[in-house]
Biopython code that builds the backbone (N, CA, C, O; Angstrom):
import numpy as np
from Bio.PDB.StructureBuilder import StructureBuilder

atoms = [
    (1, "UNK", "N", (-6.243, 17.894, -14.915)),
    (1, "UNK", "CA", (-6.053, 16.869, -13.920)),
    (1, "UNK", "C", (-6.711, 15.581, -14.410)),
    (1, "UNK", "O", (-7.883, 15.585, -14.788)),
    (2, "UNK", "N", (-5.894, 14.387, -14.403)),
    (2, "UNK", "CA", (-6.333, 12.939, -14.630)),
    (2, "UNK", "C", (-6.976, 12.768, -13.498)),
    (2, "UNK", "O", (-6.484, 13.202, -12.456)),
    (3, "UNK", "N", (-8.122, 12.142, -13.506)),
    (3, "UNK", "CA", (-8.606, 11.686, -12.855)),
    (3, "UNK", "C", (-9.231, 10.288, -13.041)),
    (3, "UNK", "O", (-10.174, 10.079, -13.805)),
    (4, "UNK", "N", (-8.469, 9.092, -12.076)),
    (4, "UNK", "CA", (-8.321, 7.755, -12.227)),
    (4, "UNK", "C", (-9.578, 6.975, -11.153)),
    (4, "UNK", "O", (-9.319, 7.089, -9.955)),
    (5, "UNK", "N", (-10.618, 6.368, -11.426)),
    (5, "UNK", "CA", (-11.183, 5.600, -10.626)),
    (5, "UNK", "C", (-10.504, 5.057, -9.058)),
    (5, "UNK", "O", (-9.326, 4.798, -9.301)),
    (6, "UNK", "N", (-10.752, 4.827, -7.770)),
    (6, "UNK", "CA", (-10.123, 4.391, -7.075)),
    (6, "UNK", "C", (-8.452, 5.246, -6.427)),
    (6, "UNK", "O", (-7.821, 4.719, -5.511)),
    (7, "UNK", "N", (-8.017, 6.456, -7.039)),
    (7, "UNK", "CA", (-7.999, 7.346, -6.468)),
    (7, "UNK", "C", (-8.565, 7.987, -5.213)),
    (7, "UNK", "O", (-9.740, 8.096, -4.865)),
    (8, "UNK", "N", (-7.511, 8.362, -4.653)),
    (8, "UNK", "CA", (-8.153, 8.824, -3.027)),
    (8, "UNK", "C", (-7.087, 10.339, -3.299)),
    (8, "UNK", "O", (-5.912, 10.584, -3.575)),
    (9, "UNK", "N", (-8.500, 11.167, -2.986)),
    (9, "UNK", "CA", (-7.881, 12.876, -3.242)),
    (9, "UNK", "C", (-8.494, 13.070, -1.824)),
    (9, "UNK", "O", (-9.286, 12.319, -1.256)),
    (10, "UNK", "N", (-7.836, 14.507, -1.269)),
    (10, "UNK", "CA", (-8.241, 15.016, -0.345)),
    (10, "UNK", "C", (-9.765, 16.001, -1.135)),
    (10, "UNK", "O", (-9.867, 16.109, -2.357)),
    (11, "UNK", "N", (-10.582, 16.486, -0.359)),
    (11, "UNK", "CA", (-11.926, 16.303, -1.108)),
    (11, "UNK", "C", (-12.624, 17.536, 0.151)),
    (11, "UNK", "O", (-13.155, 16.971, 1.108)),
    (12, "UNK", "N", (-12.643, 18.744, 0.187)),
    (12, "UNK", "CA", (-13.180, 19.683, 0.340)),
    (12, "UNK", "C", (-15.113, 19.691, 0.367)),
    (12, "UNK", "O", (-15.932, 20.193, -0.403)),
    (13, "UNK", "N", (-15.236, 19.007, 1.441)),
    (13, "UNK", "CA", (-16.876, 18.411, 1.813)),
    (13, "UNK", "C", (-17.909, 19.485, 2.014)),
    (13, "UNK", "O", (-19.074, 19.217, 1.720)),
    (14, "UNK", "N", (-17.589, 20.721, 2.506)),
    (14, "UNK", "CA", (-18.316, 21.389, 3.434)),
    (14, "UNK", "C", (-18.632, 22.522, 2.552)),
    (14, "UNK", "O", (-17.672, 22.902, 1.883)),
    (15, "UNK", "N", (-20.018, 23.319, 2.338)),
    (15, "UNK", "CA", (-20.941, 22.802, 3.368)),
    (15, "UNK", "C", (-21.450, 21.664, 3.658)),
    (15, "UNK", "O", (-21.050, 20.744, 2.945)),
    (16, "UNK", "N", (-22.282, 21.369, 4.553)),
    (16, "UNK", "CA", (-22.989, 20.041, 4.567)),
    (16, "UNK", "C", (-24.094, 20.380, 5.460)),
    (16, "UNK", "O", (-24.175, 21.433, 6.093)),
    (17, "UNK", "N", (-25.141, 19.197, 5.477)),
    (17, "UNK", "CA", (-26.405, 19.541, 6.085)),
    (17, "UNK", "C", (-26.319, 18.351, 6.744)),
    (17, "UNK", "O", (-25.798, 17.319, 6.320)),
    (18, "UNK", "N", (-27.152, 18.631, 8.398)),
    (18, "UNK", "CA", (-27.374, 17.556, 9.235)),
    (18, "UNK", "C", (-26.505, 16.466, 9.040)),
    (18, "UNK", "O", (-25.474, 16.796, 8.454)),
    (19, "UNK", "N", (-26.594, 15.077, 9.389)),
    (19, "UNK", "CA", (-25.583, 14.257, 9.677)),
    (19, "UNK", "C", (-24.549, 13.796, 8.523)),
    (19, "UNK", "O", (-23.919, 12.752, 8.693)),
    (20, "UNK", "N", (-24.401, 14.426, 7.559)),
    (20, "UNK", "CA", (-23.518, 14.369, 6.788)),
    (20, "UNK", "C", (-22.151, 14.717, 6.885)),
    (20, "UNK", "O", (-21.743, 15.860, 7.091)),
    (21, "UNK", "N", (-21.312, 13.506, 6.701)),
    (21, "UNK", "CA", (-19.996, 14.047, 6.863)),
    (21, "UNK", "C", (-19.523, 15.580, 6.547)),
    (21, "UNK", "O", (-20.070, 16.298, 5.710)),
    (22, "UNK", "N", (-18.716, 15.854, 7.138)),
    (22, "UNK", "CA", (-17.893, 16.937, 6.895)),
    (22, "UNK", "C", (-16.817, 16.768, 7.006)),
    (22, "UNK", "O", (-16.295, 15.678, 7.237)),
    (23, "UNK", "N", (-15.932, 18.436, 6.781)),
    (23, "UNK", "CA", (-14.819, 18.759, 6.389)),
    (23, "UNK", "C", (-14.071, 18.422, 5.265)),
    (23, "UNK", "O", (-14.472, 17.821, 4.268)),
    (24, "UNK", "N", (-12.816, 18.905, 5.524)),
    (24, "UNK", "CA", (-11.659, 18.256, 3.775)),
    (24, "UNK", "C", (-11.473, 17.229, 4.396)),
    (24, "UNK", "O", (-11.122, 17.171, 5.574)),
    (25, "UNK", "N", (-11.656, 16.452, 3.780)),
    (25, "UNK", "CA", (-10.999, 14.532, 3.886)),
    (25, "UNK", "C", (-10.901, 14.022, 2.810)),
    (25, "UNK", "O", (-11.401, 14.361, 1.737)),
    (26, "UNK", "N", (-10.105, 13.002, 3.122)),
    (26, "UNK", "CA", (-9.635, 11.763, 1.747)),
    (26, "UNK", "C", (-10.861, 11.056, 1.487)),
    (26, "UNK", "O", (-11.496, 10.580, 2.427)),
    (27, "UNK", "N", (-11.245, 10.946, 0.313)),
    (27, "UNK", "CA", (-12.278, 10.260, -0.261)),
    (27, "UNK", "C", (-11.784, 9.559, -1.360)),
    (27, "UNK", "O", (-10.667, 9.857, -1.782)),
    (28, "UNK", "N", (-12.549, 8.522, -1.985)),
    (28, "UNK", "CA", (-11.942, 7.549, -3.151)),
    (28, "UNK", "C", (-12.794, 8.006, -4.007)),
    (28, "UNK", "O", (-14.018, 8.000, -3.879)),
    (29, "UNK", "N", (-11.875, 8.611, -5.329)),
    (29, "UNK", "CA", (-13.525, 8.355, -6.291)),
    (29, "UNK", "C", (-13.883, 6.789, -6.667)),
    (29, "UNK", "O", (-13.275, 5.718, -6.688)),
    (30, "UNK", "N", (-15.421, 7.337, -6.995)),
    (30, "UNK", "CA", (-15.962, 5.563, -7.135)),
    (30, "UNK", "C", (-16.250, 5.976, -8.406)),
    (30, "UNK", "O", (-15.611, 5.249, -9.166)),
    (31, "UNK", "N", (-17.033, 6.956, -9.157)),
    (31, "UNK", "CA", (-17.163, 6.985, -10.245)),
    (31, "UNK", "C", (-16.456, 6.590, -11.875)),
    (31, "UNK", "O", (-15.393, 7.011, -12.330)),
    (32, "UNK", "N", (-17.269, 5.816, -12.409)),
    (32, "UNK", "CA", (-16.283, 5.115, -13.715)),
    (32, "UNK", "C", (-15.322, 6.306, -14.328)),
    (32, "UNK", "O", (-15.756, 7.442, -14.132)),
    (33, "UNK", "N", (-13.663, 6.168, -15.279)),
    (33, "UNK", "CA", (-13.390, 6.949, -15.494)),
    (33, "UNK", "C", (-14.199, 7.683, -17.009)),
    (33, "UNK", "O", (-14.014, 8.801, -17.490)),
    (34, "UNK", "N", (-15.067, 6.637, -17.456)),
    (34, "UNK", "CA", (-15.667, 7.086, -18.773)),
    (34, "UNK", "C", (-16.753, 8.658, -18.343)),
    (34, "UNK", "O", (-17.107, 9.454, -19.213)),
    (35, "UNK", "N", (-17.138, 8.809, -16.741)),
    (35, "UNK", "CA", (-17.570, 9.574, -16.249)),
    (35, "UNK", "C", (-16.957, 10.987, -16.255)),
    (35, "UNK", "O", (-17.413, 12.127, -16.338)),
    (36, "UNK", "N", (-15.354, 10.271, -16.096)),
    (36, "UNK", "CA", (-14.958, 11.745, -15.772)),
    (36, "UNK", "C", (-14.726, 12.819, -16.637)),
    (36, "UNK", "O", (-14.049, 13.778, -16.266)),
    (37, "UNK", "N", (-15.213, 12.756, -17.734)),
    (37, "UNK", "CA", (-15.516, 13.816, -18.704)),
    (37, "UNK", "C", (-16.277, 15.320, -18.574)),
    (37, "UNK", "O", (-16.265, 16.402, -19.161)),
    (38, "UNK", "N", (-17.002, 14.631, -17.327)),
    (38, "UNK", "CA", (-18.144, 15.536, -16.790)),
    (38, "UNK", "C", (-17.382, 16.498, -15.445)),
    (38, "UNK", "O", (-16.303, 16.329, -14.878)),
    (39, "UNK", "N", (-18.293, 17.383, -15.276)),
    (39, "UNK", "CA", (-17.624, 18.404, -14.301)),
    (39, "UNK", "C", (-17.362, 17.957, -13.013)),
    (39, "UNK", "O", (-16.535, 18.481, -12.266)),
    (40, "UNK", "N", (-18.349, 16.585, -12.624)),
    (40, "UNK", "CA", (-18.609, 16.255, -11.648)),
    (40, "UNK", "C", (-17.841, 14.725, -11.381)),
    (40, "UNK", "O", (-17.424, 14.186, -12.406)),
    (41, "UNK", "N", (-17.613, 13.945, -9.998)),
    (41, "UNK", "CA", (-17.469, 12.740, -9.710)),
    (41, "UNK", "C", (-17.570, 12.510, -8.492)),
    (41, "UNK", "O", (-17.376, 13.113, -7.436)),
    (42, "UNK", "N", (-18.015, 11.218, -8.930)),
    (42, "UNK", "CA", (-18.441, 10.553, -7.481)),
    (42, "UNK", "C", (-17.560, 9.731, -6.566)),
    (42, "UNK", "O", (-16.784, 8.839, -6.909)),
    (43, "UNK", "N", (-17.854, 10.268, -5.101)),
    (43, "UNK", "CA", (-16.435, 10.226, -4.012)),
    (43, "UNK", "C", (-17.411, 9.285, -3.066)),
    (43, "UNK", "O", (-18.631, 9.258, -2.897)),
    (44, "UNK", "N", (-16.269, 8.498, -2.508)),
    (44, "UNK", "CA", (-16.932, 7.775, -0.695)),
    (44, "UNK", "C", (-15.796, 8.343, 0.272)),
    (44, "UNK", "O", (-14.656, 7.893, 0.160)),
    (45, "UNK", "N", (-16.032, 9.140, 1.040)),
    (45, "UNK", "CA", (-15.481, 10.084, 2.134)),
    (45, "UNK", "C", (-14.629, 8.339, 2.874)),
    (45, "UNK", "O", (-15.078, 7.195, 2.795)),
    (46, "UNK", "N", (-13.517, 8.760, 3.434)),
    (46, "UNK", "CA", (-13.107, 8.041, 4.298)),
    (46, "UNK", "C", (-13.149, 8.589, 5.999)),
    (46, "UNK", "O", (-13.706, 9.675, 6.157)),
    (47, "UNK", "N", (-12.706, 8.038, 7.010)),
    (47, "UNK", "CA", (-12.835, 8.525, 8.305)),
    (47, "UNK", "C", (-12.274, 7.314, 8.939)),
    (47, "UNK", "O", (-12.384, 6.138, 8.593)),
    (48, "UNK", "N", (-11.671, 7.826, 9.906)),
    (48, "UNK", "CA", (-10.963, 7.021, 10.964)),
    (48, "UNK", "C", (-11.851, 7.051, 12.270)),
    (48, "UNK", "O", (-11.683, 6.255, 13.194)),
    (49, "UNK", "N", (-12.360, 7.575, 12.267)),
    (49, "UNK", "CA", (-13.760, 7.282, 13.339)),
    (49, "UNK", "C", (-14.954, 6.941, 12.831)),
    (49, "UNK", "O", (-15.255, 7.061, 11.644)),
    (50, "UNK", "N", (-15.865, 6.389, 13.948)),
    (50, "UNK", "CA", (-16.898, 6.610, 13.394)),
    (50, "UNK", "C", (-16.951, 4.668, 13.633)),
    (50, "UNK", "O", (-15.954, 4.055, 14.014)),
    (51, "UNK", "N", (-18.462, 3.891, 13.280)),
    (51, "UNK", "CA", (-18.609, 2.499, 13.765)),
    (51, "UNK", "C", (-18.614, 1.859, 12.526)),
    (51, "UNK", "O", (-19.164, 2.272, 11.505)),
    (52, "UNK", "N", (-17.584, 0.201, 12.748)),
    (52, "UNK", "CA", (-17.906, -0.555, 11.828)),
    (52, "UNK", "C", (-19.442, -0.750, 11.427)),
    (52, "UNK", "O", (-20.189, -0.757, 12.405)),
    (53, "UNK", "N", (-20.148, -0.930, 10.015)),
    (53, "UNK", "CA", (-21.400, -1.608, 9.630)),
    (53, "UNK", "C", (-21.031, -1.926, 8.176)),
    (53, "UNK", "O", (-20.206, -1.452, 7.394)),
    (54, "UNK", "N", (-21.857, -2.810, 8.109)),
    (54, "UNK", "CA", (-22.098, -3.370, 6.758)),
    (54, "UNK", "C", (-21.459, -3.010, 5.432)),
    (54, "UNK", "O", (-20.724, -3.771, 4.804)),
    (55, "UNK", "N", (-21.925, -1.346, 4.927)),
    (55, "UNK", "CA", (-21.480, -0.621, 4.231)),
    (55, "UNK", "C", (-20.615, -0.025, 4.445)),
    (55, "UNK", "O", (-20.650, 1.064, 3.871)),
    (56, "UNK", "N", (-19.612, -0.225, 5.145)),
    (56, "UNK", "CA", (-18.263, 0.561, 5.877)),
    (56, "UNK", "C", (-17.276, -0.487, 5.659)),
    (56, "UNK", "O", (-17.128, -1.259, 6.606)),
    (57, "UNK", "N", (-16.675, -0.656, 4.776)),
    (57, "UNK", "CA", (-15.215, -1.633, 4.972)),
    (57, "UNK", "C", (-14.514, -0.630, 5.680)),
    (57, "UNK", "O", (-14.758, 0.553, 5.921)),
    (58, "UNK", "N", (-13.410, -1.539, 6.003)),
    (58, "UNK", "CA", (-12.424, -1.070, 6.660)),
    (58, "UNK", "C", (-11.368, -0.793, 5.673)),
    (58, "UNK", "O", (-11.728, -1.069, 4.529)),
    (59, "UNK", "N", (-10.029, -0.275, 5.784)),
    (59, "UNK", "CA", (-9.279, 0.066, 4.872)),
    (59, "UNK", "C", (-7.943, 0.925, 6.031)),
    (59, "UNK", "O", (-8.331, 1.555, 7.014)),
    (60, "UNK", "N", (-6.769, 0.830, 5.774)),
    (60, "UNK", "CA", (-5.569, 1.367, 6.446)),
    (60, "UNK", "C", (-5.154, 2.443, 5.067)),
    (60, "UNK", "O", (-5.254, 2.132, 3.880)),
    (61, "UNK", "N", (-4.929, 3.059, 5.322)),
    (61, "UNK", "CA", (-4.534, 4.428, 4.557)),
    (61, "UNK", "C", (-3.285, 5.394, 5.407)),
    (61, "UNK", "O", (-3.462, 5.747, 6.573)),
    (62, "UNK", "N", (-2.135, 5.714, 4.693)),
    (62, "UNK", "CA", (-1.244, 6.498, 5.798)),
    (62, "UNK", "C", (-1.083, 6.242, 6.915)),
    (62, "UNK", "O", (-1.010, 7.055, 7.837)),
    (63, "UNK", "N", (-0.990, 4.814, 6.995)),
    (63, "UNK", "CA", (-1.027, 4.177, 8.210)),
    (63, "UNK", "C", (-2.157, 4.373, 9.103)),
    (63, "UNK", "O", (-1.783, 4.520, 10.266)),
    (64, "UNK", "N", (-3.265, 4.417, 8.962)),
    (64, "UNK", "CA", (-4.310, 4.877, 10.073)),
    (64, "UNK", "C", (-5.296, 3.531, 9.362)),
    (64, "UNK", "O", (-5.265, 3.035, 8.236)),
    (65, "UNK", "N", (-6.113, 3.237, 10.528)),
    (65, "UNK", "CA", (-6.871, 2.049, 10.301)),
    (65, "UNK", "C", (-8.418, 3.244, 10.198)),
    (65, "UNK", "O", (-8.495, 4.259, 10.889)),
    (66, "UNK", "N", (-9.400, 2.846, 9.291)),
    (66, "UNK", "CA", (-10.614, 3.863, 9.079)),
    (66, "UNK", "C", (-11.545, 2.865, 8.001)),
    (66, "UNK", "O", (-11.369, 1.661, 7.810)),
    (67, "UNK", "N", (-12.542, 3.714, 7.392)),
    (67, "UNK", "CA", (-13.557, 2.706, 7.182)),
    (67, "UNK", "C", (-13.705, 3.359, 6.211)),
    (67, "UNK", "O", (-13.392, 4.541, 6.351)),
    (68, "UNK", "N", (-14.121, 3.020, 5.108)),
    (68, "UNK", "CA", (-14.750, 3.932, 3.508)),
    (68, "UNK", "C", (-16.293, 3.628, 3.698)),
    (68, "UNK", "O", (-16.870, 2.553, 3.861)),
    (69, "UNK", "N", (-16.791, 4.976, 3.621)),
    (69, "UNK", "CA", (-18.117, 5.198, 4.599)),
    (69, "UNK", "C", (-19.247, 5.493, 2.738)),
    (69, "UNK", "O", (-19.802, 6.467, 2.228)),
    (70, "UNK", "N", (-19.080, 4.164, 2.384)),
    (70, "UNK", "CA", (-20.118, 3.670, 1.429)),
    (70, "UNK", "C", (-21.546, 4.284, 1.590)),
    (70, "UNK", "O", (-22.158, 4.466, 0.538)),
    (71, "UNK", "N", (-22.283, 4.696, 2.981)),
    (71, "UNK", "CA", (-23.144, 5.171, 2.868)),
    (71, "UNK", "C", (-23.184, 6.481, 2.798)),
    (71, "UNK", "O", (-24.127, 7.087, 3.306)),
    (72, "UNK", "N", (-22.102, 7.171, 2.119)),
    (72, "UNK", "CA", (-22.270, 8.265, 2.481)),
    (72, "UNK", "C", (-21.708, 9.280, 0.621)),
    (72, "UNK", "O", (-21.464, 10.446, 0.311)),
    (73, "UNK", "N", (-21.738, 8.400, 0.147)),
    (73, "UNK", "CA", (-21.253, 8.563, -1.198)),
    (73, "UNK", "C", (-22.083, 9.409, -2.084)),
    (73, "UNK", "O", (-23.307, 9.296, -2.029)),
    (74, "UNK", "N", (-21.467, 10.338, -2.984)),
    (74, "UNK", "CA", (-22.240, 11.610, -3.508)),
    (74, "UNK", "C", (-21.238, 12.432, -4.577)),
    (74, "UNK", "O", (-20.008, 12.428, -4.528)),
    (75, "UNK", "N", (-22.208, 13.252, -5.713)),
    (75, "UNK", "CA", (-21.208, 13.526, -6.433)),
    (75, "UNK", "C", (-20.492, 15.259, -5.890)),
    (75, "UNK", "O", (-21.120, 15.999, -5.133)),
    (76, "UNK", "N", (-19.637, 15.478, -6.251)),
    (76, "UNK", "CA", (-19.063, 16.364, -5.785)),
    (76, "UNK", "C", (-18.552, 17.022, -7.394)),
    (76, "UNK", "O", (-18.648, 16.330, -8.407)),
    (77, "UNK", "N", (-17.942, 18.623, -7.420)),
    (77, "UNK", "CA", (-18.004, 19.143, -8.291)),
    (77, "UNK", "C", (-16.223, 19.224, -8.536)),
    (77, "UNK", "O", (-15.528, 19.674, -7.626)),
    (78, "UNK", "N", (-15.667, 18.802, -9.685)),
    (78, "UNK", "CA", (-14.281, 18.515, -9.586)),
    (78, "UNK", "C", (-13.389, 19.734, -8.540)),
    (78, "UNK", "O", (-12.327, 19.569, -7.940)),
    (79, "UNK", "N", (-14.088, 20.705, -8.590)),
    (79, "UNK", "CA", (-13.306, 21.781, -8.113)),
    (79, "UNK", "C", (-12.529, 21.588, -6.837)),
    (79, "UNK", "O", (-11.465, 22.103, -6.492)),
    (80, "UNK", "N", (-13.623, 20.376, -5.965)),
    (80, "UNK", "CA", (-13.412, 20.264, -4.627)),
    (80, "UNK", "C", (-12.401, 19.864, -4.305)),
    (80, "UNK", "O", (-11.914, 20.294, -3.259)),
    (81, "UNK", "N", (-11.682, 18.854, -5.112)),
    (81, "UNK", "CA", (-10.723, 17.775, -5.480)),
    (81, "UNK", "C", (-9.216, 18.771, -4.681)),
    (81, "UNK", "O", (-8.940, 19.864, -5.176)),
    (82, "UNK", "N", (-8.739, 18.462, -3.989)),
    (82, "UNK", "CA", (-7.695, 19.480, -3.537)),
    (82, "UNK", "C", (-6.403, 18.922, -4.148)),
    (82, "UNK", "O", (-5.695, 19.581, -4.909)),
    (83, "UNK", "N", (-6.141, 17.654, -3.763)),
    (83, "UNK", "CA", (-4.663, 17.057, -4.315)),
    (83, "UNK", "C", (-4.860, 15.395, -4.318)),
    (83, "UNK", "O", (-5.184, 14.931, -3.224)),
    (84, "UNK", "N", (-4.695, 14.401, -5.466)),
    (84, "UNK", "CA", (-4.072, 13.333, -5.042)),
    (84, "UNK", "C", (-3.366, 13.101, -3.926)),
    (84, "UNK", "O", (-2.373, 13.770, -3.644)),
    (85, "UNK", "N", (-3.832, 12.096, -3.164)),
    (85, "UNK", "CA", (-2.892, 11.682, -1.896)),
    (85, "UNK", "C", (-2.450, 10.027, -2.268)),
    (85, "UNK", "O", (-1.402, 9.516, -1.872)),
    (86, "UNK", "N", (-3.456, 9.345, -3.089)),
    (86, "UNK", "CA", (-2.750, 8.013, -3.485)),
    (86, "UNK", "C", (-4.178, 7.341, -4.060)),
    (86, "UNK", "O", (-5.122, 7.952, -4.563)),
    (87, "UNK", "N", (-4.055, 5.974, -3.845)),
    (87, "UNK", "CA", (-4.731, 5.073, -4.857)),
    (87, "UNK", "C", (-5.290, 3.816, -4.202)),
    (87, "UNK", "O", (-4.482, 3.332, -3.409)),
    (88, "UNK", "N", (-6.059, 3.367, -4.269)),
    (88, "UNK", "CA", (-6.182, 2.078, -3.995)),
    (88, "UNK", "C", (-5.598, 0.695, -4.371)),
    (88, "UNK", "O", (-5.718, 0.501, -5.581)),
    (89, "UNK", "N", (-4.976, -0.373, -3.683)),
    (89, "UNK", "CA", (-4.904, -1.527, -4.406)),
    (89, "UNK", "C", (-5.909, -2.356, -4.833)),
    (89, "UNK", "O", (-7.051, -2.422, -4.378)),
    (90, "UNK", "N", (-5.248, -3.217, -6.063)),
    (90, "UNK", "CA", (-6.790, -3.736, -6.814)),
    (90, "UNK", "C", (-7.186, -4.609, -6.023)),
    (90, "UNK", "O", (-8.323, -4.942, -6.356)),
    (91, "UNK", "N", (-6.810, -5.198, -5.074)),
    (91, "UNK", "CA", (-7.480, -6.116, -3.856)),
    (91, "UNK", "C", (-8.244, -5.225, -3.496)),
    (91, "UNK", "O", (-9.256, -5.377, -4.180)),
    (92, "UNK", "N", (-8.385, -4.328, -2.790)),
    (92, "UNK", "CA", (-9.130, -2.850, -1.765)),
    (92, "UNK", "C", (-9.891, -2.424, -2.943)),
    (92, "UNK", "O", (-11.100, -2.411, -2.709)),
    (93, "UNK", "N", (-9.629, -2.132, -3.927)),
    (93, "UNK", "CA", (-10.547, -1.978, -5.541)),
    (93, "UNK", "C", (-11.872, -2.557, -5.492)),
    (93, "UNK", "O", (-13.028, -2.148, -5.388)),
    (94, "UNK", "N", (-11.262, -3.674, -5.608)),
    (94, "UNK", "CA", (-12.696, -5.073, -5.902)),
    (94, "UNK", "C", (-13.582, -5.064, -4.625)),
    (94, "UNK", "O", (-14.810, -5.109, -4.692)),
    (95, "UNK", "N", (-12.852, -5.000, -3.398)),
    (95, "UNK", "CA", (-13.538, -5.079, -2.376)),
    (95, "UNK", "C", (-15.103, -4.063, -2.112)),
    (95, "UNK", "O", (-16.287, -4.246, -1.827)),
    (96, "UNK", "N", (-14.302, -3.113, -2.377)),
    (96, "UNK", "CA", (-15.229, -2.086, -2.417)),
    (96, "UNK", "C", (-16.181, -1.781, -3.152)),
    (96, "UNK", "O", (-17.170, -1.159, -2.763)),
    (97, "UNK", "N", (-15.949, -2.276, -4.558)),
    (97, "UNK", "CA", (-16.845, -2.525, -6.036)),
    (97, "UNK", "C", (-17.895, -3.812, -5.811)),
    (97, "UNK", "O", (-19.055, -3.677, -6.199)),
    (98, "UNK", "N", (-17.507, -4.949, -5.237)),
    (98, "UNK", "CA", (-18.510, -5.868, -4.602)),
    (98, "UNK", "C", (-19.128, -5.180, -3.488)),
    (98, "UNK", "O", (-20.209, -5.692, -3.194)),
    (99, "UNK", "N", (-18.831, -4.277, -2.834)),
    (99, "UNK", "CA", (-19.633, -3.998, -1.958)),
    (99, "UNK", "C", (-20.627, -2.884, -2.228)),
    (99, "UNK", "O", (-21.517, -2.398, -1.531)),
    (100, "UNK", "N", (-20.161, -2.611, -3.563)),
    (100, "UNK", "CA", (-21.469, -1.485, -4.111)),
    (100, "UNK", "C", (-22.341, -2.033, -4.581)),
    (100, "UNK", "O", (-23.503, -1.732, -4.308)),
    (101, "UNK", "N", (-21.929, -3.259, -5.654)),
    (101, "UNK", "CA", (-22.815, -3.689, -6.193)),
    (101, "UNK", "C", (-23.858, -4.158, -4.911)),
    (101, "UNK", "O", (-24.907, -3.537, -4.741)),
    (102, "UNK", "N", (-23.561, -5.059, -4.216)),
    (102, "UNK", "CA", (-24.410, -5.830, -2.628)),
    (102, "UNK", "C", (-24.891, -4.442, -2.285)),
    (102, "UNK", "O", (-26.040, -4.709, -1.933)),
    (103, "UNK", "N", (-24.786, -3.322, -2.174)),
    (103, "UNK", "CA", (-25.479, -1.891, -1.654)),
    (103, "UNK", "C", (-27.077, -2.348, -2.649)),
    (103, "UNK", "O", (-28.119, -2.806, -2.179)),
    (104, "UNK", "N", (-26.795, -2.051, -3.981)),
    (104, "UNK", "CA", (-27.872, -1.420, -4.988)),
    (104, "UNK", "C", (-28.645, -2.781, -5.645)),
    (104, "UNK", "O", (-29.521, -2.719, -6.507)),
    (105, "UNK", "N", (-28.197, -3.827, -5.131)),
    (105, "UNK", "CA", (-28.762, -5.012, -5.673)),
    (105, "UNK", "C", (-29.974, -5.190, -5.187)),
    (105, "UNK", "O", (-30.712, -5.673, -6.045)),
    (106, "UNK", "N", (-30.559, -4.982, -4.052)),
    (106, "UNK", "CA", (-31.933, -4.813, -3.781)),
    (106, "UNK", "C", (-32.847, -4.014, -4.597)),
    (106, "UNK", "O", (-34.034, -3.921, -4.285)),
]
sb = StructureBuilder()
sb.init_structure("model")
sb.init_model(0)
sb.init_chain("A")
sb.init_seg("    ")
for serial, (resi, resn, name, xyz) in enumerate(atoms, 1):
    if name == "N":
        sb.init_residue(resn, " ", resi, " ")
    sb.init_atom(name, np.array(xyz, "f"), 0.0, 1.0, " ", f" {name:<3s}", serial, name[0])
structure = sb.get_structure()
């Protein structure tokens, strides 16, 4: 399986501990693809609920309006990866990549 930066796979979450998202949901990987060599990559869970903040853009996906929940980002083990569902545009790309960098710049 290719696995492309900015990709949104459905993403097999659970278990999970205390307020950490759960369930299978669409997540984007964020991780570079020079990464994906490794067993592992790094996902930001999406959700259609849940409150606008800071680290939450918004984003429409399959027609549903939801937020890419930046604070909640973690690596996951490729296995989890269930299926490509689609991709990001490079507008929604950048957006989200400026908003990591503004996360870790402190």
């Amino acid at each position: 399986m290719k696995i492309e930066r900015y990709d949104i796979y459905l993403v097999t979450i659970n278990p999970t501990v205390g307020s950490e998202i759960r369930k299978t949901r669409p997540c984007i990987v964020i991780s570079p693809n020079e990464m994906h060599r490794l067993k592992t990559v790094i996902i930001a869970p999406l959700t259609s609920k849940g409150f606008h903040f800071l680290f939450r853009p918004k984003i429409t996906f399959q027609e549903k309006e939801g937020l890419v929940l930046l604070d909640q980002i973690r690596a996951v083990d490729k296995s989890r990866l269930v299926k490509k569902i689609g991709s990001l545009t490079e507008e929604k790309a950048m957006e989200i990549a400026d908003t990591l960098v503004e996360m870790f710049r402190f």
